[in-house]
C-alpha positions as CSV (number, residue, x, y, z in Angstrom):
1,X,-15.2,-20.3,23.2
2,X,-16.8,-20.8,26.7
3,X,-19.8,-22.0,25.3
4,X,-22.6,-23.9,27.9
5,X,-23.9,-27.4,26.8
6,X,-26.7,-26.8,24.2
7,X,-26.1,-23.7,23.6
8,X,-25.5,-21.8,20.2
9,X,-22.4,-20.9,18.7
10,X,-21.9,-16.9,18.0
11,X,-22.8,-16.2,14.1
12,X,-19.8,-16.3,12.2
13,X,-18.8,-12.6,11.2
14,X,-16.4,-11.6,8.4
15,X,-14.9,-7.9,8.6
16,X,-13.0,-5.6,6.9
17,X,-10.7,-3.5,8.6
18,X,-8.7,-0.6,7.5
19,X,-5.5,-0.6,8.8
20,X,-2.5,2.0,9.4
21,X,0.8,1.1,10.3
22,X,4.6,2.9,10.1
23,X,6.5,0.5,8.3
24,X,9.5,1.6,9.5
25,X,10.6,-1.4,12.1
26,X,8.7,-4.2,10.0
27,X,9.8,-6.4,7.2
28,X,6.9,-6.1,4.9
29,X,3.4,-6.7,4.9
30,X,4.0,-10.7,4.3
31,X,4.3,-13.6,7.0
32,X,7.8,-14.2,6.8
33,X,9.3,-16.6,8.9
34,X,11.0,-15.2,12.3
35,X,10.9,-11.9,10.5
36,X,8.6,-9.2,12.3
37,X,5.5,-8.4,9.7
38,X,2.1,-6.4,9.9
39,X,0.2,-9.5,8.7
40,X,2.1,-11.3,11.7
41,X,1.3,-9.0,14.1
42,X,-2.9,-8.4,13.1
43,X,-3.0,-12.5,13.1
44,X,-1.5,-12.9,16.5
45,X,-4.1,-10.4,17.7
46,X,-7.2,-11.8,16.2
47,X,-6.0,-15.2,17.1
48,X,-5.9,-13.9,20.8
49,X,-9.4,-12.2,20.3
50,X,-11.0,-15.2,18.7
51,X,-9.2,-18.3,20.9
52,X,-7.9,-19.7,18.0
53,X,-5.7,-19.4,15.0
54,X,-6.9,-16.6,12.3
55,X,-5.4,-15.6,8.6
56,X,-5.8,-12.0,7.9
57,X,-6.3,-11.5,3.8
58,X,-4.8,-8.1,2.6
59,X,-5.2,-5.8,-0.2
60,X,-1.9,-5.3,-1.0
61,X,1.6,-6.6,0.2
62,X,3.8,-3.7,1.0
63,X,7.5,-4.1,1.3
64,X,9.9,-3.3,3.8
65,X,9.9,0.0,5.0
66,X,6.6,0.5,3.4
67,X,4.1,2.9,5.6
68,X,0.1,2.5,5.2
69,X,-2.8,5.1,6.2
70,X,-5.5,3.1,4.4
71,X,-4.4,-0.7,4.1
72,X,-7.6,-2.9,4.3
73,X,-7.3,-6.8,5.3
74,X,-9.9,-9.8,6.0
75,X,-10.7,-10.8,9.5
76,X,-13.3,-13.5,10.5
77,X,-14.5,-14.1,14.2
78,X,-17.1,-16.3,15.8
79,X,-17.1,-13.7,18.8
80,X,-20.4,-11.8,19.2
81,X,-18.9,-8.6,18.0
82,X,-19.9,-5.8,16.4
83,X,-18.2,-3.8,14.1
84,X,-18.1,-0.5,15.7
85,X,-16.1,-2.5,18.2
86,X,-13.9,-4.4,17.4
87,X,-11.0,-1.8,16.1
88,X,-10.7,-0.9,20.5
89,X,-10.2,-5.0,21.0
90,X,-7.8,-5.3,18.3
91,X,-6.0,-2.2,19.1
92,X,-5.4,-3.4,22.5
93,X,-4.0,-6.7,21.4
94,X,-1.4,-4.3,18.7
95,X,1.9,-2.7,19.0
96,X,1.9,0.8,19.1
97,X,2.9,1.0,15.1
98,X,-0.1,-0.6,14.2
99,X,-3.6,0.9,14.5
100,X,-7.2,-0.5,13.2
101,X,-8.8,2.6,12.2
102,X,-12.1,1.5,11.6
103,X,-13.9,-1.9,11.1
104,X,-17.5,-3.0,8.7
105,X,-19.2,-6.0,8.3
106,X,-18.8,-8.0,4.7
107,X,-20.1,-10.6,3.4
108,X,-18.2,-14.1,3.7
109,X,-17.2,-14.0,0.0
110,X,-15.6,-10.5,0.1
111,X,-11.8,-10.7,-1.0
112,X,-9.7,-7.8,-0.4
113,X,-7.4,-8.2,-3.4
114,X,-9.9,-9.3,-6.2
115,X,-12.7,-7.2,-5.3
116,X,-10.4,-3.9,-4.9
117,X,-11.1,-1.5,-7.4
118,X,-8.2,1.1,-7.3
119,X,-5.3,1.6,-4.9
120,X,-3.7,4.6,-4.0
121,X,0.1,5.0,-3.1
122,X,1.3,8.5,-2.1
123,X,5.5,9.0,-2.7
124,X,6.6,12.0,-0.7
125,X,10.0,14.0,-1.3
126,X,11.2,16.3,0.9
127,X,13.0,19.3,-0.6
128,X,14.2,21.3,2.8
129,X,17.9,22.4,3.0
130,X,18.7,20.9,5.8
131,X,16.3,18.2,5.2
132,X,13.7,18.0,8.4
133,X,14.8,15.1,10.7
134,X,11.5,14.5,11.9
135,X,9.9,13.2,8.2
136,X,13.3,11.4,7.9
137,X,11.0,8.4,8.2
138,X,8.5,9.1,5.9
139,X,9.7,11.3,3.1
140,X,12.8,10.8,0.5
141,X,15.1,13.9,1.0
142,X,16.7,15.8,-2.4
143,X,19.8,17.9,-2.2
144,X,18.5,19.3,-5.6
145,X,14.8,20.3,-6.1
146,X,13.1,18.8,-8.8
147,X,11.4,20.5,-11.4
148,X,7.3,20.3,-11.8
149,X,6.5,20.6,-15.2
150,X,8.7,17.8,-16.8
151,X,7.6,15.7,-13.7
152,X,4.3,16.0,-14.6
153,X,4.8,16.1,-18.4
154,X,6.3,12.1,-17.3
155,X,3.6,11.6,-15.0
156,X,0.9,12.0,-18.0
157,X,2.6,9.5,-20.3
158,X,2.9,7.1,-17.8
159,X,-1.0,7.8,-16.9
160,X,-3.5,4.7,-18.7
161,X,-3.3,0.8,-19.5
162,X,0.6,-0.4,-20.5
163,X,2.3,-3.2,-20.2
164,X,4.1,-1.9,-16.7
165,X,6.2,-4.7,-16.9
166,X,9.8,-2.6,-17.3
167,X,8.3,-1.0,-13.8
168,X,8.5,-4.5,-11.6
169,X,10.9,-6.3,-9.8
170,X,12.2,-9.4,-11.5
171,X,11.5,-12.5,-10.5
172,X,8.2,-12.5,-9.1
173,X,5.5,-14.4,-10.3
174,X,2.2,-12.6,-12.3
175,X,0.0,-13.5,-15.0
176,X,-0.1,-10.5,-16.4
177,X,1.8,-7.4,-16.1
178,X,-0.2,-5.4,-18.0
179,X,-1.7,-2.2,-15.6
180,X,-4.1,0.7,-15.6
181,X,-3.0,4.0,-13.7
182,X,-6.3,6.1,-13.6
183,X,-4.0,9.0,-12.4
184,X,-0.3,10.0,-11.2
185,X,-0.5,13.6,-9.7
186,X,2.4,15.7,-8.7
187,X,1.5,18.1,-6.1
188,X,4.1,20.6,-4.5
189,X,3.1,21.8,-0.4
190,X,6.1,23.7,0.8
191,X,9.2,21.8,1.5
192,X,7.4,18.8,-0.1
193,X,6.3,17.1,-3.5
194,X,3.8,14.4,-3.5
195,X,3.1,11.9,-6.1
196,X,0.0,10.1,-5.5
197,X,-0.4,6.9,-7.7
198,X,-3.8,5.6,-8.6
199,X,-3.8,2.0,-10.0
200,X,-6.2,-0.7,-10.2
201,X,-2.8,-3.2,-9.4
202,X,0.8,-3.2,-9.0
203,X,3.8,-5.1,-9.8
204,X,6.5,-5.6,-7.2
205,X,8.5,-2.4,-6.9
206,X,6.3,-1.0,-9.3
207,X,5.2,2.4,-7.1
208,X,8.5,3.0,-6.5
209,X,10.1,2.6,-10.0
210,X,7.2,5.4,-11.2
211,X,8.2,7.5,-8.3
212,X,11.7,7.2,-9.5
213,X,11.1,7.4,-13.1
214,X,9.2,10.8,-12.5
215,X,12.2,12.3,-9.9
216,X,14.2,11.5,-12.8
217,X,12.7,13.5,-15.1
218,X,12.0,16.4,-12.9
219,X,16.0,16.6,-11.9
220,X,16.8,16.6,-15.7
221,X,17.8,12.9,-16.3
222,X,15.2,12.0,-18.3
223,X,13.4,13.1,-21.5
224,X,9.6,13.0,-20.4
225,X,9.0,12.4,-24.7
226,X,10.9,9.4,-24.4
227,X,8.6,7.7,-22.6
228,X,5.9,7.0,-24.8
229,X,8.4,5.0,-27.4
230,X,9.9,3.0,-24.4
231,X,7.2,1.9,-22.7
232,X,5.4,0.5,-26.2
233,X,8.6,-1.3,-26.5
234,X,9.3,-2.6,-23.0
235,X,12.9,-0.8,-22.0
236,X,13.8,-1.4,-18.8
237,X,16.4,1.4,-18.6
238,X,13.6,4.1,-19.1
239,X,12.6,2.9,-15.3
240,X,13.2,3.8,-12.2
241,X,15.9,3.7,-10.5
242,X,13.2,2.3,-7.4
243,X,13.1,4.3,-4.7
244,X,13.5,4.2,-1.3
245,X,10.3,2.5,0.5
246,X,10.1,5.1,3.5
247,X,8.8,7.7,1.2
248,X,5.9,5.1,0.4
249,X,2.9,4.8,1.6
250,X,-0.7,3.0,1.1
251,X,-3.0,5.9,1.4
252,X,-6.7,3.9,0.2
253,X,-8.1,0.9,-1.5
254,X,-11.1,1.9,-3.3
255,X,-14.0,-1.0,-3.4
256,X,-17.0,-1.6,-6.1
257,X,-20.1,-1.0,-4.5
258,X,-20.3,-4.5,-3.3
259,X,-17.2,-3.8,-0.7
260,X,-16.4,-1.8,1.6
């Protein structure tokens, strides 16, 4: 660290960051090996800020494809740096596709995942005929425009604590799968419908699958009554099918009062 003979090490300093990145060119959140990934790319920079290996802790592990406005992670550093600082040093240390928006001091024993309160995923379709090529990242284009009431009729029985289990992705592991969505909104702007998704956890996949499960009952596929009898008893076929990440995206994680 440069430090003189005798003199004091810099105060260790845990932060939380919030983070925004267009998933669109990385293979997740994750550290995957020789695979390109957002948790990859914030480590190699704190590394290079701190001198020294550094993990980065995240709220949530996005897939592939996956975009993120409000994604918060864990940094430590024994730099004497201050918060209001160090998103500029990171940022110059990141690809253009990542950005640290904004950076607070935490105490040493905060945890991004298991002090989160709520998350909040926005799924965005885009109804234009021709679609709009420029939100061909970020939005799901529909050759047929869903309906808003059955949508939302879906949305409200999907809405509470269930076992969500139906909703995940096989095969990875969980204690529980058992869920509570404070609130799925369906919102029409123009060309576009947005579904924002407030849970305090989610399976793998699991976003998507209610994204898809409500598209479905908004072009007429699905019975929005139906819903209430299948998910008591666990059907699988009542989900989905699991949409495409690039309409996805991590819009906030909501802390207690003791986070951020």
């Amino acid at each position: 660290m440069g430090l003189t003979p005798g003199s004091a090490e810099p105060p260790h300093k845990t932060f939380a960051i919030t983070v925004a990145y267009d998933g669109t060119e990385f293979a997740g959140w994750q550290v995957q090996p020789d695979l390109r990934t957002v948790q990859g790319e914030l480590e190699r920079a704190v590394s290079e800020l701190n001198g020294e290996p550094a993990r980065v802790l995240g709220a949530g592990r996005t897939d592939a494809g996956v975009h993120a406005r409000g994604q918060v992670a864990r940094v430590a550093t024994g730099r004497a740096i201050e918060a209001d600082r160090l998103p500029a040093a990171l940022n110059a240390r990141l690809p253009d596709d990542v950005v640290v928006r904004a950076a607070r001091e935490v105490p040493s024993g905060f945890h991004t995942i298991r002090d989160a309160a709520w998350k909040v995923y926005r799924y965005t379709i885009c109804t234009a005929d021709p679609p709009d090529p420029l939100e061909r990242r970020y939005a799901l284009s529909v050759t047929r425009r869903p309906e808003l009431a059955p949508m939302r009729a879906a949305a409200a029985c999907l809405t509470g604590t269930h076992d969500f289990e139906p909703f995940g992705k096989t095969g990875s592991p969980r204690s529980t799968t058992v869920r509570t969505l404070r609130s799925l909104d369906v919102q029409e702007a123009g060309d576009y419908i947005r579904m924002d998704i407030v849970g305090n956890g989610f399976l793998y996949g699991m976003a998507r699958n209610l994204a898809g499960t409500v598209l479905r009952a908004g072009q007429g596929s699905l019975d929005p009554e139906a819903l209430p009898s299948a998910l008591q008893a666990g059907n699988r076929s009542i989900a989905g099918p699991c949409l495409p990440a690039h309409g996805l995206c991590l819009m906030e994680v909501i802390y207690t009062e003791e986070g951020p």
